[in-house]
C-alpha positions as CSV (number, residue, x, y, z in Angstrom):
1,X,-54.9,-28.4,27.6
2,X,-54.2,-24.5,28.0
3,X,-50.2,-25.7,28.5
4,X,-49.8,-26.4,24.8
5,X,-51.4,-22.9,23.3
6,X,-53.3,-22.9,20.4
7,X,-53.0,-24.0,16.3
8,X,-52.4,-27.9,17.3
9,X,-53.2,-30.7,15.2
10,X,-52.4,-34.5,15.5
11,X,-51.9,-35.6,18.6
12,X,-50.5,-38.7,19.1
13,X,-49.5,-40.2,22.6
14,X,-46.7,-42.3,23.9
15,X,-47.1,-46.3,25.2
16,X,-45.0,-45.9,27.8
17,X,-44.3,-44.0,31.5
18,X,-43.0,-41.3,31.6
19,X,-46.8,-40.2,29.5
20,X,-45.6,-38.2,26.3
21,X,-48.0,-36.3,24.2
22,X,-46.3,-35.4,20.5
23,X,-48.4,-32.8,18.7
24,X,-48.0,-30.5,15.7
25,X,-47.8,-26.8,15.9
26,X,-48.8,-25.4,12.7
27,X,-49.5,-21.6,11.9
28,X,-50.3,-19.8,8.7
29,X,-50.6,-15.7,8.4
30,X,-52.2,-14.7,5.3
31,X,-53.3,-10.8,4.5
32,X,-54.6,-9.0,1.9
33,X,-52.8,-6.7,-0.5
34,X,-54.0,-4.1,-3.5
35,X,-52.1,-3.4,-6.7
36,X,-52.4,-0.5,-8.9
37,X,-51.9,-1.7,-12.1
38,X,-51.4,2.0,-12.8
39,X,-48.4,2.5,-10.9
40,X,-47.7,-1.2,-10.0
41,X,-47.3,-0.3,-6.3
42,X,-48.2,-2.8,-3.9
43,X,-49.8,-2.1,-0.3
44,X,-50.8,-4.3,2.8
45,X,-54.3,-3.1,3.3
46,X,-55.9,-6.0,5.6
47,X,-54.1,-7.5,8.3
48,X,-54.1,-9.4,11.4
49,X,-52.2,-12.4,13.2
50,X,-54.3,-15.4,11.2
51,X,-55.7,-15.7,7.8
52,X,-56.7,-13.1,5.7
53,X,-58.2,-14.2,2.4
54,X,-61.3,-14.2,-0.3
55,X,-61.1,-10.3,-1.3
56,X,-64.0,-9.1,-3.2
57,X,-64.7,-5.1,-3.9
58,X,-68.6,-4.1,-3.8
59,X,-70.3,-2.9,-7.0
60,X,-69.4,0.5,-6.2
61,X,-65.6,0.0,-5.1
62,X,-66.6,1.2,-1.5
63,X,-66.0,-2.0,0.6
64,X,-64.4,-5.4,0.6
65,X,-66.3,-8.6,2.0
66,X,-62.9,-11.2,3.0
67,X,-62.8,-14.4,5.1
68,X,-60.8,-14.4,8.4
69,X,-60.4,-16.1,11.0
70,X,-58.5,-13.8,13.5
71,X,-61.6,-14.3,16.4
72,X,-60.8,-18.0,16.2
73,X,-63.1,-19.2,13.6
74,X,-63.6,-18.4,9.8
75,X,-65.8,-15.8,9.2
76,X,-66.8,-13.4,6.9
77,X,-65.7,-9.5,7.7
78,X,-66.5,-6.5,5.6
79,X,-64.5,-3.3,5.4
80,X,-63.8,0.1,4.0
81,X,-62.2,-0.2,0.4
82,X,-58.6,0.8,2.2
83,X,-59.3,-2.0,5.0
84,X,-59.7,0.4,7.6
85,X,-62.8,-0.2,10.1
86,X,-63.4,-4.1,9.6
87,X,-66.5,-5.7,10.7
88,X,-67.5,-9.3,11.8
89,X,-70.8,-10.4,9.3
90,X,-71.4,-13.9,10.3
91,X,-71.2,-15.6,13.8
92,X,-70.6,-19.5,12.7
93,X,-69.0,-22.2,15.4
94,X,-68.1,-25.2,13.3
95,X,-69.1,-24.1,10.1
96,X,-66.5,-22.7,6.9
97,X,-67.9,-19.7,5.0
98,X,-66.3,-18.2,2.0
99,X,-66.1,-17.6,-1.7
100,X,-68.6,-14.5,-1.1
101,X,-69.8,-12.3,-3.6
102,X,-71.8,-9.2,-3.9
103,X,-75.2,-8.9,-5.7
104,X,-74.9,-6.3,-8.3
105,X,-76.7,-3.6,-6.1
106,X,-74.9,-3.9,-3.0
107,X,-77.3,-5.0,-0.4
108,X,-76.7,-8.7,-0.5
109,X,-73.7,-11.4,-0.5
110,X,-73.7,-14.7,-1.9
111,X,-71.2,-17.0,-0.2
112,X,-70.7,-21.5,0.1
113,X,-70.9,-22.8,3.9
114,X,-68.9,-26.1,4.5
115,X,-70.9,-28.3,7.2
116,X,-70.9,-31.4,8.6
117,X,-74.0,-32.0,6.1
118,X,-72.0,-31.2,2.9
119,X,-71.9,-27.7,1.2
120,X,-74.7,-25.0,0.2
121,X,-74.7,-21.6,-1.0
122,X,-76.1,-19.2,1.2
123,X,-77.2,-15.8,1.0
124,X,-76.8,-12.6,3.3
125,X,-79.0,-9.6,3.8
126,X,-76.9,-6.9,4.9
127,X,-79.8,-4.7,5.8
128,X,-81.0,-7.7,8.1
129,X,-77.6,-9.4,9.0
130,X,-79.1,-12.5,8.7
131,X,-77.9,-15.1,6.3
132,X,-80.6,-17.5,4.5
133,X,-79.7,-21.2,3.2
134,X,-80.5,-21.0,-0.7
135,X,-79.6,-24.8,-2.1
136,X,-79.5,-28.4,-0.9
137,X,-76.8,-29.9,0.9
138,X,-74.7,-31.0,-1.8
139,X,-71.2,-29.6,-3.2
140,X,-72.5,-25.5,-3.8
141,X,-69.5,-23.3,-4.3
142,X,-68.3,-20.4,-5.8
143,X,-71.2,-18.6,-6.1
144,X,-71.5,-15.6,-8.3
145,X,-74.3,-13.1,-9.3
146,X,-75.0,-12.4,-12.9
147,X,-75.2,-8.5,-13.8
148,X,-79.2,-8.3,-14.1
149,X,-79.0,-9.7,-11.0
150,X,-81.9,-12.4,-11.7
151,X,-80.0,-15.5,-11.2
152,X,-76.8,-16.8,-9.1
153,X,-74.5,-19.1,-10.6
154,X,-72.3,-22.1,-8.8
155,X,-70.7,-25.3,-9.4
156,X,-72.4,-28.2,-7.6
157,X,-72.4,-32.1,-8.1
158,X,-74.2,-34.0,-10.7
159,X,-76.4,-36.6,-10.8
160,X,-73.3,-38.3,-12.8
161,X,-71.0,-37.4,-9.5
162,X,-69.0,-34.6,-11.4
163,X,-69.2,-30.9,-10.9
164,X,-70.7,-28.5,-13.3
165,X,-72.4,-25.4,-13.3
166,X,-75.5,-24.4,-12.2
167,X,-78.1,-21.1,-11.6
168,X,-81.0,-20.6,-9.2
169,X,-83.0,-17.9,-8.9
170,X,-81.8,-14.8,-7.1
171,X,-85.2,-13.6,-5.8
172,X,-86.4,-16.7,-3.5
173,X,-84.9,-20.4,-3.3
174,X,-85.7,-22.2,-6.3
175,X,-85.6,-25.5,-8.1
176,X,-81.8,-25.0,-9.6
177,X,-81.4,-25.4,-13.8
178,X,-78.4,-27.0,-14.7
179,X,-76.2,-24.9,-17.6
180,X,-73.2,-27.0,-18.4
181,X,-72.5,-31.2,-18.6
182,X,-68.8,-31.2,-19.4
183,X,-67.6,-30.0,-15.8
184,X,-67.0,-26.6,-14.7
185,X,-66.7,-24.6,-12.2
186,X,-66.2,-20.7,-10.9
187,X,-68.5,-19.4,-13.0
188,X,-69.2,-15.6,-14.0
189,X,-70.4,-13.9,-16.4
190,X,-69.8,-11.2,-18.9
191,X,-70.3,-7.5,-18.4
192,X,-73.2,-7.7,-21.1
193,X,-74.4,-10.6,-19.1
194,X,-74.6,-13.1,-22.0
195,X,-72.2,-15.2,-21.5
196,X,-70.7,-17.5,-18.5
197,X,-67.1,-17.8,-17.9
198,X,-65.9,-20.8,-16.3
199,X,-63.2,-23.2,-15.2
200,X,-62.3,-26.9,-15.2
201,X,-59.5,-28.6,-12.9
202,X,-56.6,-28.5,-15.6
203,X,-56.6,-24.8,-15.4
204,X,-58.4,-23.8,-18.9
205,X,-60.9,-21.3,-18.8
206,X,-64.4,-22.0,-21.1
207,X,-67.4,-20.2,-21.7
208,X,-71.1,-21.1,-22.8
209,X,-73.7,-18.8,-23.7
210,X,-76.1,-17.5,-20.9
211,X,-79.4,-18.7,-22.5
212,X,-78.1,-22.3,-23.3
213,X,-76.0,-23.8,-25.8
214,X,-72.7,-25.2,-26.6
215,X,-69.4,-25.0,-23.9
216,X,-66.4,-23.3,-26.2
217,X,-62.5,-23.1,-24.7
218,X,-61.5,-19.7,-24.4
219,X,-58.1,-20.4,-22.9
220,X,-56.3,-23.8,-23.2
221,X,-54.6,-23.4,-19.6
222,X,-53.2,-20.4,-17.0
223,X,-56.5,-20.0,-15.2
224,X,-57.2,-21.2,-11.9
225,X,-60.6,-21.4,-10.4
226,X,-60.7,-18.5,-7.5
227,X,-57.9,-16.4,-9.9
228,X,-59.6,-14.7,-12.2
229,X,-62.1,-11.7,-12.7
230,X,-64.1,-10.4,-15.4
231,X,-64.6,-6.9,-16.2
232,X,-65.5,-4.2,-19.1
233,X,-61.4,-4.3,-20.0
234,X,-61.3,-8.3,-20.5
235,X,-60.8,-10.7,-18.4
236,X,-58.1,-10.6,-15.8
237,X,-55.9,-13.7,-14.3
238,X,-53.2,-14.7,-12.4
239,X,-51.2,-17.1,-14.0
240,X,-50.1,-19.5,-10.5
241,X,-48.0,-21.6,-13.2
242,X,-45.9,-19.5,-15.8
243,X,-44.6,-21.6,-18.4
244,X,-46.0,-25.6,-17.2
245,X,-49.6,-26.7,-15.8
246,X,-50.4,-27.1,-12.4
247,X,-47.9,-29.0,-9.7
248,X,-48.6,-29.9,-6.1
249,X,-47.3,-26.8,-5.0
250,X,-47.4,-23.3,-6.7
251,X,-44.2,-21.5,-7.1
252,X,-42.7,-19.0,-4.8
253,X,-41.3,-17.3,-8.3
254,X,-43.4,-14.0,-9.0
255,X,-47.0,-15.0,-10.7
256,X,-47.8,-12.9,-14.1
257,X,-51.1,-11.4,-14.0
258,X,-52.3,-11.0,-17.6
259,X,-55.3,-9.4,-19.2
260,X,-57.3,-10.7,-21.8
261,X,-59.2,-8.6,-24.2
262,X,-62.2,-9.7,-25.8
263,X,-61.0,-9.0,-28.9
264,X,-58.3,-10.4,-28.9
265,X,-57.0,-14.7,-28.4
266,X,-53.6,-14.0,-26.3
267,X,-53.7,-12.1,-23.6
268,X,-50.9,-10.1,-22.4
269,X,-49.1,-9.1,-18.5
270,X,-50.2,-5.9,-17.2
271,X,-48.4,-7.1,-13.6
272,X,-47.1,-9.2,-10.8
273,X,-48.0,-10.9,-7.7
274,X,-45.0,-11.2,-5.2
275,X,-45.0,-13.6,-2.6
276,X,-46.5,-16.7,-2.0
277,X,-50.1,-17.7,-2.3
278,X,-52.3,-20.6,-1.2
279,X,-54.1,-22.3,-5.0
280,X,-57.3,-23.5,-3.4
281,X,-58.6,-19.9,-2.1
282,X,-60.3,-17.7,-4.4
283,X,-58.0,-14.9,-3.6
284,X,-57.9,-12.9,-6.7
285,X,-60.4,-10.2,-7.6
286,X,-60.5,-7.1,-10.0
287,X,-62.1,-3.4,-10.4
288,X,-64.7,-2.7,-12.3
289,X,-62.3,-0.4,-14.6
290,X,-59.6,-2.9,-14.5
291,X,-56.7,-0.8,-12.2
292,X,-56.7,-2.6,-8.9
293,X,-56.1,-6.2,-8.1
294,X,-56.6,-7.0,-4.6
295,X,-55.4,-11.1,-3.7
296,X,-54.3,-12.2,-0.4
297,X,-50.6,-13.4,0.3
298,X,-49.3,-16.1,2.8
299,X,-46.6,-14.4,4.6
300,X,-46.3,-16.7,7.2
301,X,-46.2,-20.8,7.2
302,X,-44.7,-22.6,9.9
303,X,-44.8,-26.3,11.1
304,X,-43.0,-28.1,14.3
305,X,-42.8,-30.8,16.1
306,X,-43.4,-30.3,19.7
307,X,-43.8,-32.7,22.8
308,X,-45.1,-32.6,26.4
309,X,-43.8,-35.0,29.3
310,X,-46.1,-35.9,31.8
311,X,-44.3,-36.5,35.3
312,X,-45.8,-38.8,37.7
């Protein structure tokens, strides 16, 4: 019904004459920001009218692949390392791309598409601009390359129903190995590529060794899955929850963004996010030398109740 515009949910109509028709009007604005952890200046460097999110710098710190959904319906857009010159990659209708990551030489992105048939990790040429299904229809998410790029890692359901991590090769679709039984998810590996850094739900990070072996805790809690990044410096986080564990809602308060060396067992704040941010998107990535965050902020969130009467 073109009288009642767009970003409607819920419909519900009225028993009675006069016809009523009750609907919600609900619109979010999200865009994506860089940091200098230099300077601690903060920019707006991708913007639009919709949502903005899933940052993630190339190899060579030339381009950003992000999610958006400014044409209507999420895709994934690539642009010039100062947002300038976006361009649409993918041309879904129904379909949810995102988490998407670049292979280690810069020709390819690995990225999870939500269907109707479950979700898969997928894999994009960019010299072809095709995109090629590379696991079953299961739970595949969070997909990541490791630095040799031989394998890509992801959390996917179990045979036990849980979520854990897995790798399959990077060169052709392959029968998947499994690498961890305890849970996990968000997995990525170290710079020397010999270890896998991962998550579970309670916001503790863990890592297991790369060739097989036993899961250790590196962090007992502050690291949400999608909000953290690895690189030569340590690894980088932003803590959502300063000072308690995860709540329905994250705080509106500034969130600490803290660097751990690997050297060192306590990491320490090198900066801030300001603003609001949405938990469940993987909106936080970092350099590879460790000077620029880019996340996305939600700068706009509104909800209302709105009604149409139908006159005979």
């Amino acid at each position: 019904m073109p009288l009642t515009s767009e970003d409607n949910r819920n419909p519900s109509f009225g028993r009675a004459l006069p016809a009523r028709l009750v609907w919600e009007h609900w619109f979010q604005d999200s865009n994506i920001w860089r940091l200098d952890l230099t300077t601690h200046k903060a920019e707006r460097i991708i913007a639009s009218t919709r949502l903005d999110s899933s940052p993630q710098l190339s190899p060579d710190g030339r381009s950003i692949v992000f999610v958006s959904d400014r044409t209507g319906t999420y895709q994934l857009w690539r642009a010039a390392s100062d947002g300038s010159n976006p361009v649409q990659l993918t041309r879904y209708s129904a379909e949810y791309p995102g988490s998407a990551r670049w292979s280690p030489d810069g020709l390819r992105i690995a990225f999870d598409l939500r269907a109707d048939e479950g979700r898969a990790i997928f894999v994009l040429d960019l010299a072809t601009a095709t995109a090629r299904q590379w696991t079953r229809w299961r739970e595949g998410s969070r997909p990541s390359w490791s630095r040799d790029g031989r394998w890509i890692y992801y959390g996917d359901r179990t045979p036990e129903n849980g979520i854990d991590i897995w790798r399959v090769s990077a060169w052709a679709p392959a029968a998947p190995e499994r690498i961890t039984t305890g849970g996990g998810t968000d997995p990525l590996d170290s710079p020397d590529g010999k270890t896998i850094y991962f998550t579970k739900s309670h916001g503790d990070l863990w890592s297991v060794p790369a060739a097989g072996g036993k899961a250790a805790q590196v962090l007992p809690t502050g690291v949400q899955g999608g909000w953290y990044s690895v690189t030569a410096r340590g690894i980088f986080f932003a803590d959502l929850y300063p000072g308690g564990g995860p709540a329905l809602a994250v705080p509106r308060t500034p969130k600490p963004i803290r660097l751990l060396p690997y050297d060192l067992r306590r990491p320490f704040e090198v900066g801030k996010i300001e603003g609001q941010i949405i938990r469940d998107t993987p909106d936080f990535t970092v350099s590879a030398d460790g000077r620029t965050v880019l996340f996305s902020i939600l700068e706009t969130s509104t909800s209302q109740i709105r009604m149409l009467t139908m006159l005979p």
